[in-house]
N, CA, C and O atoms as CSV, one atom per row, in Angstrom:
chain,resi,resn,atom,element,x,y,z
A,1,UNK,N,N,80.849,-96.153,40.138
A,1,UNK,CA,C,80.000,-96.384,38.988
A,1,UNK,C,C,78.813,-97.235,39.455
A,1,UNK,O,O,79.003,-97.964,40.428
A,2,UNK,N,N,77.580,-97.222,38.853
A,2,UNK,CA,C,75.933,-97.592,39.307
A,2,UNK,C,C,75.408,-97.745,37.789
A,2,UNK,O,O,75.000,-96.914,36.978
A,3,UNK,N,N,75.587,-99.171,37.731
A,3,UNK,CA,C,74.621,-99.252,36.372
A,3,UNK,C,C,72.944,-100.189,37.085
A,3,UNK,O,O,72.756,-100.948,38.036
A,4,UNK,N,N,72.324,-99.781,36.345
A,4,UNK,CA,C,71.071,-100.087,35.996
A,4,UNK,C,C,70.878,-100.878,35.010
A,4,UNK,O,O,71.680,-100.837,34.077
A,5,UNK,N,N,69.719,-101.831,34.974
A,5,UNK,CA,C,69.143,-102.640,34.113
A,5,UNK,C,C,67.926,-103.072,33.919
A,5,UNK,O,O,67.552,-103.947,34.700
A,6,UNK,N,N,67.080,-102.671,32.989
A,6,UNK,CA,C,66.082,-102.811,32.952
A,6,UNK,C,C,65.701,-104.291,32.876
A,6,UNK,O,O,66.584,-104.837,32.213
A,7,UNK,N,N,64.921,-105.051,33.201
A,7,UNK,CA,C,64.333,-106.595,33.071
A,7,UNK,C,C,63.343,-106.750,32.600
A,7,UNK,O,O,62.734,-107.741,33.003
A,8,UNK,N,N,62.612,-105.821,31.443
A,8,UNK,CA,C,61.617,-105.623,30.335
A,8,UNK,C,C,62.308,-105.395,29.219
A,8,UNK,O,O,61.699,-105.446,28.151
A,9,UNK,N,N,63.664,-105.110,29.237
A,9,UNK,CA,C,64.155,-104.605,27.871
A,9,UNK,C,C,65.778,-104.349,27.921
A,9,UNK,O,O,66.507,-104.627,28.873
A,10,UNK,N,N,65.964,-104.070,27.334
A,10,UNK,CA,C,67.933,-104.136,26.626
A,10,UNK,C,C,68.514,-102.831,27.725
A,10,UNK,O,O,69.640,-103.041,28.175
A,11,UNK,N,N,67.983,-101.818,28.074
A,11,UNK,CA,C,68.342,-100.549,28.418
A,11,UNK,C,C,69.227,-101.181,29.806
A,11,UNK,O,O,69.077,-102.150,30.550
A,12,UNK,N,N,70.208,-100.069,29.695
A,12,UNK,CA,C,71.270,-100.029,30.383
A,12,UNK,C,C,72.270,-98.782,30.945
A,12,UNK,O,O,73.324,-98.381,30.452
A,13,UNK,N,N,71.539,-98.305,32.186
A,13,UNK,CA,C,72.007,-96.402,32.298
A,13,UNK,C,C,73.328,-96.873,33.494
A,13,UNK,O,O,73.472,-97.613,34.466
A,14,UNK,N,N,74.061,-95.964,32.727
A,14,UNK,CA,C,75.342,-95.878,33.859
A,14,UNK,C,C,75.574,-94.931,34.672
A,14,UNK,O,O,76.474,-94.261,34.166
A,15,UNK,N,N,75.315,-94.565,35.499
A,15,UNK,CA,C,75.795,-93.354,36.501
A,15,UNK,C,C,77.737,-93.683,36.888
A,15,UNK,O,O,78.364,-94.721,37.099
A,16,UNK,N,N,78.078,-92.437,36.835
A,16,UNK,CA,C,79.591,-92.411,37.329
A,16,UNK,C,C,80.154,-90.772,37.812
A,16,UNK,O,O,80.529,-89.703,37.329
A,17,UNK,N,N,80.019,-91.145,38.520
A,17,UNK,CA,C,80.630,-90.139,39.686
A,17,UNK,C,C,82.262,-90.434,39.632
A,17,UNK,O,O,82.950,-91.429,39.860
A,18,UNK,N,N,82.629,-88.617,39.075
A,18,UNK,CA,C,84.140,-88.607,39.172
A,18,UNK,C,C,84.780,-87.334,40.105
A,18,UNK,O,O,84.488,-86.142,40.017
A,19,UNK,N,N,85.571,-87.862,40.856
A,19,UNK,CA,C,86.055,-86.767,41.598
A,19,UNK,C,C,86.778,-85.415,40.639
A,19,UNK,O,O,87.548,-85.687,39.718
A,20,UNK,N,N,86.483,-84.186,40.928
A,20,UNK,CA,C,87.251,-83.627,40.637
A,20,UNK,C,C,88.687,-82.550,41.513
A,20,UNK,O,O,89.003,-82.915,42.646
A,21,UNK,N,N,89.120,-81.825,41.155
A,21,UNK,CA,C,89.580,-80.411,42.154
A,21,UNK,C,C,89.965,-81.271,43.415
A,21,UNK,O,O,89.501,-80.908,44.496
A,22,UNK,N,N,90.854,-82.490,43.362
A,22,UNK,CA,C,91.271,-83.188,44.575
A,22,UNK,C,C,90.112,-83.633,45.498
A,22,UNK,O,O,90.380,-83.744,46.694
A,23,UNK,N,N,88.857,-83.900,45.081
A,23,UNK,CA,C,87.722,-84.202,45.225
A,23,UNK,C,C,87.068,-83.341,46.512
A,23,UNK,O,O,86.610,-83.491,47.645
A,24,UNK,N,N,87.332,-82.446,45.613
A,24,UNK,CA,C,86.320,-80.813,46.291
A,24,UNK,C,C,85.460,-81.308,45.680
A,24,UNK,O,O,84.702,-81.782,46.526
A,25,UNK,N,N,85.069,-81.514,44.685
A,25,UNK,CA,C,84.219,-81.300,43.649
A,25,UNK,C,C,83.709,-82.816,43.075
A,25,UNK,O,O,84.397,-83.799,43.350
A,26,UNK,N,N,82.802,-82.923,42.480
A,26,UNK,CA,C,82.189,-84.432,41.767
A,26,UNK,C,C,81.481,-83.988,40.649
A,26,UNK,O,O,80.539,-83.203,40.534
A,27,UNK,N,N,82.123,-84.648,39.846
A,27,UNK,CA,C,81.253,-85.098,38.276
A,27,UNK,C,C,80.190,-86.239,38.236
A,27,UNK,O,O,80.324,-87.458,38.340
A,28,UNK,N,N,79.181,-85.520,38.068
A,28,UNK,CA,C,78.161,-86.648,37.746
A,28,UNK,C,C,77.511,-86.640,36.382
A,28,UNK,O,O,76.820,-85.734,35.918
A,29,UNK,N,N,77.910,-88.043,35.680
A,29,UNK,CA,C,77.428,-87.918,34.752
A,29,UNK,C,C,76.221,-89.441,34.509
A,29,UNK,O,O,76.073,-90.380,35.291
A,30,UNK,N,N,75.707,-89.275,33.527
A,30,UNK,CA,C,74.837,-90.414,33.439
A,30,UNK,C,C,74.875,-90.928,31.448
A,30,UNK,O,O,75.103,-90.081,30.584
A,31,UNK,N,N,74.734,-91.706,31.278
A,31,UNK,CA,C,74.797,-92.048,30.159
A,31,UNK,C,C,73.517,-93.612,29.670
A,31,UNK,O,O,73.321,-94.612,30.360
A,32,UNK,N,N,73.034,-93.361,28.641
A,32,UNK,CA,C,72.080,-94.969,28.783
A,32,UNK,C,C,71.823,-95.648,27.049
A,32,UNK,O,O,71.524,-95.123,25.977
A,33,UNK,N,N,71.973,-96.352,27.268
A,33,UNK,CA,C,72.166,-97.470,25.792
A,33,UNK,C,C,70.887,-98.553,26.129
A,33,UNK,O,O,70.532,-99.073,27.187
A,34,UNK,N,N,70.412,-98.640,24.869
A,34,UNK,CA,C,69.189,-99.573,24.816
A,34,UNK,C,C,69.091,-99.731,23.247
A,34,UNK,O,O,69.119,-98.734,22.525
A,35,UNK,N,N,68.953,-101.242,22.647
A,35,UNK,CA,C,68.279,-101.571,21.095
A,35,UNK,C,C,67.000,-101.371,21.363
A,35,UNK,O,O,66.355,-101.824,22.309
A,36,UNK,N,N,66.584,-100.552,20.344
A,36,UNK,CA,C,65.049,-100.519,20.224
A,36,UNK,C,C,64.239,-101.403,19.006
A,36,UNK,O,O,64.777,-102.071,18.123
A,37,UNK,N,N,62.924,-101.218,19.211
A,37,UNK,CA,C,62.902,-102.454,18.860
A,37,UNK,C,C,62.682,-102.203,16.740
A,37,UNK,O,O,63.101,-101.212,16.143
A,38,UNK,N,N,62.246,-102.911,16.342
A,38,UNK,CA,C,61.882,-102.820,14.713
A,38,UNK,C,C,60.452,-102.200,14.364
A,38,UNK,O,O,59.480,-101.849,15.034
A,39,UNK,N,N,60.768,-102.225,13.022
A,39,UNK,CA,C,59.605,-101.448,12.650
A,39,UNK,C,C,58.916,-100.212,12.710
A,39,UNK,O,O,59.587,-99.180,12.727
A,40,UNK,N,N,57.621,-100.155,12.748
A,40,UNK,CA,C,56.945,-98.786,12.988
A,40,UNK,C,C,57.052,-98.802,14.579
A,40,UNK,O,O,57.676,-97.790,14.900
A,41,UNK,N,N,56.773,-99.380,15.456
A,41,UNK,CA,C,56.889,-99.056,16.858
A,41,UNK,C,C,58.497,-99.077,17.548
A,41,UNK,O,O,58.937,-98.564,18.577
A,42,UNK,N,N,59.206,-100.003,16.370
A,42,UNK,CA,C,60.614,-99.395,17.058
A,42,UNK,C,C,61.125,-97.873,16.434
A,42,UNK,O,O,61.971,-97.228,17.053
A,43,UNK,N,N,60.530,-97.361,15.148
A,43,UNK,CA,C,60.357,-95.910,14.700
A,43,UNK,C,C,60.454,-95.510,15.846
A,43,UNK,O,O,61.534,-95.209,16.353
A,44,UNK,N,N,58.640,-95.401,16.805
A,44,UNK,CA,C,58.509,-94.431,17.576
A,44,UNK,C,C,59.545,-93.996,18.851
A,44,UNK,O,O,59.965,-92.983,19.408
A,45,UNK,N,N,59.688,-95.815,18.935
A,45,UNK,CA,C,60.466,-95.700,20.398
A,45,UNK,C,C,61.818,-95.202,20.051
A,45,UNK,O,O,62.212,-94.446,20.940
A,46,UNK,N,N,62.504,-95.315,19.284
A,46,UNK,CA,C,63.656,-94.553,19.230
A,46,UNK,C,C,63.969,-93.225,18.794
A,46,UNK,O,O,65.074,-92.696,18.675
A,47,UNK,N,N,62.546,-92.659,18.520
A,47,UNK,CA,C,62.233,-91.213,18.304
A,47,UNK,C,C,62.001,-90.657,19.978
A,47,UNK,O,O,62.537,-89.741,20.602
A,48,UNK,N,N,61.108,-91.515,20.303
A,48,UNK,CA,C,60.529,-90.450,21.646
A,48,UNK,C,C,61.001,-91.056,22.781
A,48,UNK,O,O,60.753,-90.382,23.781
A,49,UNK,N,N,61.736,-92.334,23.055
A,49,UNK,CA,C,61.787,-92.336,24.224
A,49,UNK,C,C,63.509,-92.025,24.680
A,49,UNK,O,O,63.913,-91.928,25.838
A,50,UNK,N,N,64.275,-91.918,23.531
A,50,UNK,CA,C,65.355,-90.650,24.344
A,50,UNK,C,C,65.077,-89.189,25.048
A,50,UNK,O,O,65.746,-88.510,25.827
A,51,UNK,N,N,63.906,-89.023,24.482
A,51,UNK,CA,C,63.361,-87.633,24.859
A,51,UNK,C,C,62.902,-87.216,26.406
A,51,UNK,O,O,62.980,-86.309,27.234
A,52,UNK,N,N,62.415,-88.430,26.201
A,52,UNK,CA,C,61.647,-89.129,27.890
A,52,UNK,C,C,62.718,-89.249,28.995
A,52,UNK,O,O,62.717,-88.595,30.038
A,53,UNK,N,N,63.858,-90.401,28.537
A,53,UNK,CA,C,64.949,-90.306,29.109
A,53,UNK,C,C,65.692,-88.551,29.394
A,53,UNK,O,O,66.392,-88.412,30.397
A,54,UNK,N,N,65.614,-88.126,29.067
A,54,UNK,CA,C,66.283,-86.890,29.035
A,54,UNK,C,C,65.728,-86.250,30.352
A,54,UNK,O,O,66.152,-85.855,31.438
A,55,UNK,N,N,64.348,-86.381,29.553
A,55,UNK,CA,C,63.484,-85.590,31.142
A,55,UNK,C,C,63.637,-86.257,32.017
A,55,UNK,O,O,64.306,-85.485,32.704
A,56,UNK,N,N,63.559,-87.072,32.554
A,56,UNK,CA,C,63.685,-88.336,33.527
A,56,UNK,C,C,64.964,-87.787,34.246
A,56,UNK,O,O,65.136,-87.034,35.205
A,57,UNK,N,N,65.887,-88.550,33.296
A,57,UNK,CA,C,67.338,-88.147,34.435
A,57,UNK,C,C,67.799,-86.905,34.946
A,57,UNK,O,O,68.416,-86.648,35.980
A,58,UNK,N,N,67.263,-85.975,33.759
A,58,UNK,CA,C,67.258,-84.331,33.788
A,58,UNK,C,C,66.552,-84.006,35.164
A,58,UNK,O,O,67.114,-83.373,36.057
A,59,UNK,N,N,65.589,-84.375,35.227
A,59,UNK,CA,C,65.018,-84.538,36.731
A,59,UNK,C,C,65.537,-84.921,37.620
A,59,UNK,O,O,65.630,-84.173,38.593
A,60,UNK,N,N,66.041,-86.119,37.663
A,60,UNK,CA,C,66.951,-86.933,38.547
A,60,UNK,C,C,68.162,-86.192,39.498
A,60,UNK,O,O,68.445,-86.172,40.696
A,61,UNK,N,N,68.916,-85.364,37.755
A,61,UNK,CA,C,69.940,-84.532,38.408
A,61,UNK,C,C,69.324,-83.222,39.256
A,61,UNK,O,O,69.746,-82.870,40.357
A,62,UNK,N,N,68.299,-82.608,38.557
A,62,UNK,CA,C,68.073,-81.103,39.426
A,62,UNK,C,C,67.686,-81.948,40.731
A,62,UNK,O,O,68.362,-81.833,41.753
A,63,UNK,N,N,66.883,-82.566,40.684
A,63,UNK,CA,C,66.812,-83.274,42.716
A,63,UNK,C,C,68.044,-83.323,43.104
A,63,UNK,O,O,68.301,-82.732,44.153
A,64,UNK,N,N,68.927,-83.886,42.532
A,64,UNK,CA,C,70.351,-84.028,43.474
A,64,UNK,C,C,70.787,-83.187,43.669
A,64,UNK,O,O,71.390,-83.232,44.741
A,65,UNK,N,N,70.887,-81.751,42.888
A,65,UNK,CA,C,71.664,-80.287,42.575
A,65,UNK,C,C,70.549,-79.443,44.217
A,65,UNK,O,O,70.922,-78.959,45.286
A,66,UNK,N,N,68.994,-79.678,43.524
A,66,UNK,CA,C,68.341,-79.475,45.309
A,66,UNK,C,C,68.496,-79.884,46.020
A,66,UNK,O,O,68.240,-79.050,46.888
A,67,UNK,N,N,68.965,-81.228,46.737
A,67,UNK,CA,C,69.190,-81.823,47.473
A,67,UNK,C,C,70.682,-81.676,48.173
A,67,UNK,O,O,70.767,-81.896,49.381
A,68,UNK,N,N,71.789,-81.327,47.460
A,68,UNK,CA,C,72.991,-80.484,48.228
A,68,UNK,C,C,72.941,-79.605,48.373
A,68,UNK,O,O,73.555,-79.083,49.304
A,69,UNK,N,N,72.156,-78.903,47.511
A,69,UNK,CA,C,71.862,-77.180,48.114
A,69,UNK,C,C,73.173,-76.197,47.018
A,69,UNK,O,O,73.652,-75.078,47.201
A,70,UNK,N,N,73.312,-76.793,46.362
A,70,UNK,CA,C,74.077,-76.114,45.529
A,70,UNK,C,C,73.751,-75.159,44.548
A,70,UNK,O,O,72.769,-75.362,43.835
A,71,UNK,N,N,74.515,-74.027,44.396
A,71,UNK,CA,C,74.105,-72.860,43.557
A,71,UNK,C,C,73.962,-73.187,42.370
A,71,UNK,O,O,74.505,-74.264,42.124
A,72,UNK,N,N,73.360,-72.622,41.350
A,72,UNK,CA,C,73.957,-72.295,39.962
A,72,UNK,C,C,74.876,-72.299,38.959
A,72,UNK,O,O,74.975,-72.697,37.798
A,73,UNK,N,N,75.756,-71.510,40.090
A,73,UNK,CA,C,77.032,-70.795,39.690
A,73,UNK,C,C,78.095,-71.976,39.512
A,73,UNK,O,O,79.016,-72.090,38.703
A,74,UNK,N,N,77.508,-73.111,40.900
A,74,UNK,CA,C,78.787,-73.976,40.842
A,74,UNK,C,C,78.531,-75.027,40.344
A,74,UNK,O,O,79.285,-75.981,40.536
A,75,UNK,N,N,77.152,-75.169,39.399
A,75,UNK,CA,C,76.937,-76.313,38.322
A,75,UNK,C,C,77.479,-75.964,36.871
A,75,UNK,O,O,77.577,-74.853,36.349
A,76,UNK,N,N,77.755,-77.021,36.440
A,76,UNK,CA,C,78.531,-76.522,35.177
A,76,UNK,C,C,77.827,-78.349,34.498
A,76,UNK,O,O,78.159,-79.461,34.911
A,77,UNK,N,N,76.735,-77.976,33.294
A,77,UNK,CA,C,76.363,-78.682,32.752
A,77,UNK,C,C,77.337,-79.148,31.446
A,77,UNK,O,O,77.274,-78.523,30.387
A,78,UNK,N,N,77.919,-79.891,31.558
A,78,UNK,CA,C,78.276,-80.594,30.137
A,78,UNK,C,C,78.003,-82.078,29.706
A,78,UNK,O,O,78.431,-83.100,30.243
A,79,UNK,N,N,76.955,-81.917,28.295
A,79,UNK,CA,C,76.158,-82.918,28.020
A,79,UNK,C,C,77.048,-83.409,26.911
A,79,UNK,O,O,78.034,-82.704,26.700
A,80,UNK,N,N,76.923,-84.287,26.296
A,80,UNK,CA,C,77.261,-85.126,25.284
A,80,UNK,C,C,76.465,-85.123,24.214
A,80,UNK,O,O,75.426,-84.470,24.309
A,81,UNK,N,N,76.725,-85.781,23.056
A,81,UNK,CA,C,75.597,-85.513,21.820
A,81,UNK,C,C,74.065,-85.638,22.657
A,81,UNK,O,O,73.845,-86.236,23.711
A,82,UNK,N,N,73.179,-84.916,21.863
A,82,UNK,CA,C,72.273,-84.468,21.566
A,82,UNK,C,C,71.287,-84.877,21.186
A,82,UNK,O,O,71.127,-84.336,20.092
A,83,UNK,N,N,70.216,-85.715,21.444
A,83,UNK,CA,C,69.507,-86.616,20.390
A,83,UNK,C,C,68.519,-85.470,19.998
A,83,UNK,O,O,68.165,-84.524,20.701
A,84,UNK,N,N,68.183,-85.749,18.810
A,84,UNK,CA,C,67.541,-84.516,18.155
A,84,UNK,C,C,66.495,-85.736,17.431
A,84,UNK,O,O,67.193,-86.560,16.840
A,85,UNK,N,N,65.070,-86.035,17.339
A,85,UNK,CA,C,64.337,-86.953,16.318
A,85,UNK,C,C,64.778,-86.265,15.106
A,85,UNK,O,O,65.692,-86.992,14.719
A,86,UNK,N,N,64.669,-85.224,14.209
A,86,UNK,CA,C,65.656,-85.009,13.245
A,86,UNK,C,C,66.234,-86.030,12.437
A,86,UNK,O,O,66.405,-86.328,11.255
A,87,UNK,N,N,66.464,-86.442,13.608
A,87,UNK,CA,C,67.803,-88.060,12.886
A,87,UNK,C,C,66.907,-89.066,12.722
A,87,UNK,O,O,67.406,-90.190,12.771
A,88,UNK,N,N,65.985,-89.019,12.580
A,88,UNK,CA,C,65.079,-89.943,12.450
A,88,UNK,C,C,64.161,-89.632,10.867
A,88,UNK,O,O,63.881,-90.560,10.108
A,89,UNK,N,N,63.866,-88.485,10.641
A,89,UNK,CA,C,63.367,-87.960,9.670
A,89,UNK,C,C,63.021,-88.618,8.271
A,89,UNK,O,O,61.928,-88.647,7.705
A,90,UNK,N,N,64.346,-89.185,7.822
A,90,UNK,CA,C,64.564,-90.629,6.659
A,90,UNK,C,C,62.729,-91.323,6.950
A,90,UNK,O,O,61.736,-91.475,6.239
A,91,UNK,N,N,63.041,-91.543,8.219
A,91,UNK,CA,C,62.217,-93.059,8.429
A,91,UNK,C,C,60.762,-92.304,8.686
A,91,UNK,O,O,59.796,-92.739,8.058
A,92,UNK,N,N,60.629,-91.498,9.337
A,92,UNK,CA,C,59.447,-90.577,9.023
A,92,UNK,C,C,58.475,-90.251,8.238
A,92,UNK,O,O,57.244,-90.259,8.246
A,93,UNK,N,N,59.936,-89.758,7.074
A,93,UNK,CA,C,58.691,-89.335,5.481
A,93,UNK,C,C,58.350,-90.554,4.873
A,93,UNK,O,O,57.294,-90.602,4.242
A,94,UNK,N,N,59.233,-91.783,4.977
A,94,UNK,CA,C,59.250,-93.223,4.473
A,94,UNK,C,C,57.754,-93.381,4.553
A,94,UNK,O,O,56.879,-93.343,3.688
A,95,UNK,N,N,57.717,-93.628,6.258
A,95,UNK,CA,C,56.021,-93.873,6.771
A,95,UNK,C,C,55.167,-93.404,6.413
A,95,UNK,O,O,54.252,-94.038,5.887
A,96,UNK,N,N,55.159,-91.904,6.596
A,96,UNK,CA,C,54.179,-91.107,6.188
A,96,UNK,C,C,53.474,-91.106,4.271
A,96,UNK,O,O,52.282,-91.162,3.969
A,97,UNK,N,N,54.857,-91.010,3.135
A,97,UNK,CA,C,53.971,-91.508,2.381
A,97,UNK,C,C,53.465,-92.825,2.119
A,97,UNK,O,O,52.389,-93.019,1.555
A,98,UNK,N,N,53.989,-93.446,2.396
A,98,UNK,CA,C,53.085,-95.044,2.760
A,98,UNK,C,C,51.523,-95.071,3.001
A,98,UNK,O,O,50.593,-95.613,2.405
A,99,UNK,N,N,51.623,-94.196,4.216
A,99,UNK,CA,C,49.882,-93.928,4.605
A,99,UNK,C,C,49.590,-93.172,3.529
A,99,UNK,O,O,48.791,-93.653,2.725
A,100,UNK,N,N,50.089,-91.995,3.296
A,100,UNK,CA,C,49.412,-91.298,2.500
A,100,UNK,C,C,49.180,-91.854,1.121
A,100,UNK,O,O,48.205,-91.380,0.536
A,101,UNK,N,N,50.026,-92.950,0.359
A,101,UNK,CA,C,49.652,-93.448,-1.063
A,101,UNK,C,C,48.835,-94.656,-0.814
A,101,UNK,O,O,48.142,-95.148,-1.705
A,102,UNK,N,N,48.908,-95.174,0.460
A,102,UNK,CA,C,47.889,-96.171,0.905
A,102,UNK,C,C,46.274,-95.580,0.959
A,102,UNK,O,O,45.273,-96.230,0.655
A,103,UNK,N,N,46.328,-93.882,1.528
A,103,UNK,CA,C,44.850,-93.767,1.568
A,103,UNK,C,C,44.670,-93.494,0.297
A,103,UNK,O,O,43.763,-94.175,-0.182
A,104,UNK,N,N,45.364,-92.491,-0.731
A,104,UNK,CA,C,44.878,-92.238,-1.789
A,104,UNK,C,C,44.690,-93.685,-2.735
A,104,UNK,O,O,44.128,-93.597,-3.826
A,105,UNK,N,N,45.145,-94.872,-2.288
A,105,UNK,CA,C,44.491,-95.793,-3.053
A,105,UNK,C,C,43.960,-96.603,-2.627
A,105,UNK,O,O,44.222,-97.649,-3.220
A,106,UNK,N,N,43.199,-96.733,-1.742
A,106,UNK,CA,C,41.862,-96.902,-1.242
A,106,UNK,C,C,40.820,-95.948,-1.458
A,106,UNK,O,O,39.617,-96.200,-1.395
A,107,UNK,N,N,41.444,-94.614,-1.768
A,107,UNK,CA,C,40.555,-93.713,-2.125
A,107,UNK,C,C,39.913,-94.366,-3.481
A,107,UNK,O,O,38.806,-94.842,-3.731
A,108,UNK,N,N,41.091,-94.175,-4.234
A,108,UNK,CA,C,40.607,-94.235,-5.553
A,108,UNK,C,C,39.726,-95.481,-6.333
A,108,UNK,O,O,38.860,-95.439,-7.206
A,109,UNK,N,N,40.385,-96.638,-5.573
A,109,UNK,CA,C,39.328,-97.990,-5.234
A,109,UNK,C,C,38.682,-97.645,-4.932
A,109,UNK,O,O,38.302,-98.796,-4.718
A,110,UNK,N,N,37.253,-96.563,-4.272
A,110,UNK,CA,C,36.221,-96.779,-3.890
A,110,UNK,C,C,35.363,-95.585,-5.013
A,110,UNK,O,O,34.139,-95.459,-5.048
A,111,UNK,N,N,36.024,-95.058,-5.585
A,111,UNK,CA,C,35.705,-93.972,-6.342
A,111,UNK,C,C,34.887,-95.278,-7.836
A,111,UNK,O,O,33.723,-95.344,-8.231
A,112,UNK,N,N,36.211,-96.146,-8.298
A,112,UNK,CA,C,36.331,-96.702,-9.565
A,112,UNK,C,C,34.811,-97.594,-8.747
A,112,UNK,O,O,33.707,-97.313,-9.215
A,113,UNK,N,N,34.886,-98.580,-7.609
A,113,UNK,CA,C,33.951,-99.294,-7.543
A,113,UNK,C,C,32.466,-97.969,-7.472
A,113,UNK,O,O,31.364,-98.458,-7.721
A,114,UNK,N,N,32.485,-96.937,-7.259
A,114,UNK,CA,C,30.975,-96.363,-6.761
A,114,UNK,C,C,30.777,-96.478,-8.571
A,114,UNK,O,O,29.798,-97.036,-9.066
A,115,UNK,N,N,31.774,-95.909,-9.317
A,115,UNK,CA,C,31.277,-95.260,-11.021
A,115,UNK,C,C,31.019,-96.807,-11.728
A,115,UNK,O,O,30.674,-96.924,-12.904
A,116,UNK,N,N,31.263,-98.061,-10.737
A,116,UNK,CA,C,30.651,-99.316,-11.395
A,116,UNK,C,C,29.238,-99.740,-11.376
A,116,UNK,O,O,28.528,-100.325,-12.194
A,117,UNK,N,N,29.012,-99.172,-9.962
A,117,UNK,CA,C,27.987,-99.538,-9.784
A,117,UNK,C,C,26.566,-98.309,-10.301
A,117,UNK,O,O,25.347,-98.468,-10.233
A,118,UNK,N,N,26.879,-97.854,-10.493
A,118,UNK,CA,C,26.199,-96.438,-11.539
A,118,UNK,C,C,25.712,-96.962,-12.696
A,118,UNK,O,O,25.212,-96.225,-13.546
C-alpha cells in the first residue's frame, strides 16, 4: 500500500496492489478522499475536480498497463462508484436561480430608477 498526501489540502490517494492467481497476477487499485472546501468554490471543486482526478490516475494506470506491455485481454477494469456531477445538481439550480433572480432584480431596479428620472 502507497498513500499520498497532498500539503495544500486534505486529499489523500491510496494505491494498493493486491496479489492475485497465487500472485501471477496484481490488482491495482487506487482510491482518493479529500473535504472540499464551502460554498460556491467548494460547489465547483467537488463537481469538477473528481473528474480531473479520474483523468489523472486513469492516465497513471494506462502508463503502467504500457509500461508492462500488457494486452487488453488481460486487463480487467473494475471501478467502484462513479462520480457523476449529477449529484451535485440540488446545489446547481440553488446557484443558478440566485444569479438569475439577482439579475432580474437589478434589472428591474434600473428600469423603476430610469421611469424616475423621466
Amino acid at each position: 500500500m502507497l498513500t499520498e498526501r497532498d500539503s495544500n489540502s486534505s486529499l489523500v490517494t491510496t494505491w494498493v496492489l493486491s496479489p492475485l492467481m497465487g500472485g501471477n497476477k496484481t490488482r491495482v487499485s487506487v482510491a482518493s478522499e479529500w473535504e472540499g472546501g464551502t460554498g460556491v468554490g467548494g460547489f465547483f471543486e467537488r463537481t469538477f475536480a473528481p473528474l480531473g482526478l479520474r483523468r489523472i490516475y486513469g492516465s497513471m494506470l494506462d502508463s503502467l498497463i504500457d509500461l508492462l506491455g500488457v494486452s487488453d485481454e488481460e486487463v480487467t477494469a473494475i471501478q467502484g462508484k462513479e462520480y457523476s456531477p449529477a449529484e451535485n445538481i440540488r446545489g446547481f439550480l440553488f446557484i443558478f436561480l440566485v444569479v438569475v433572480g439577482f439579475a432580474l432584480g437589478i434589472s428591474y431596479i434600473q428600469k423603476s430608477n430610469r421611469h424616475k428620472d423621466l
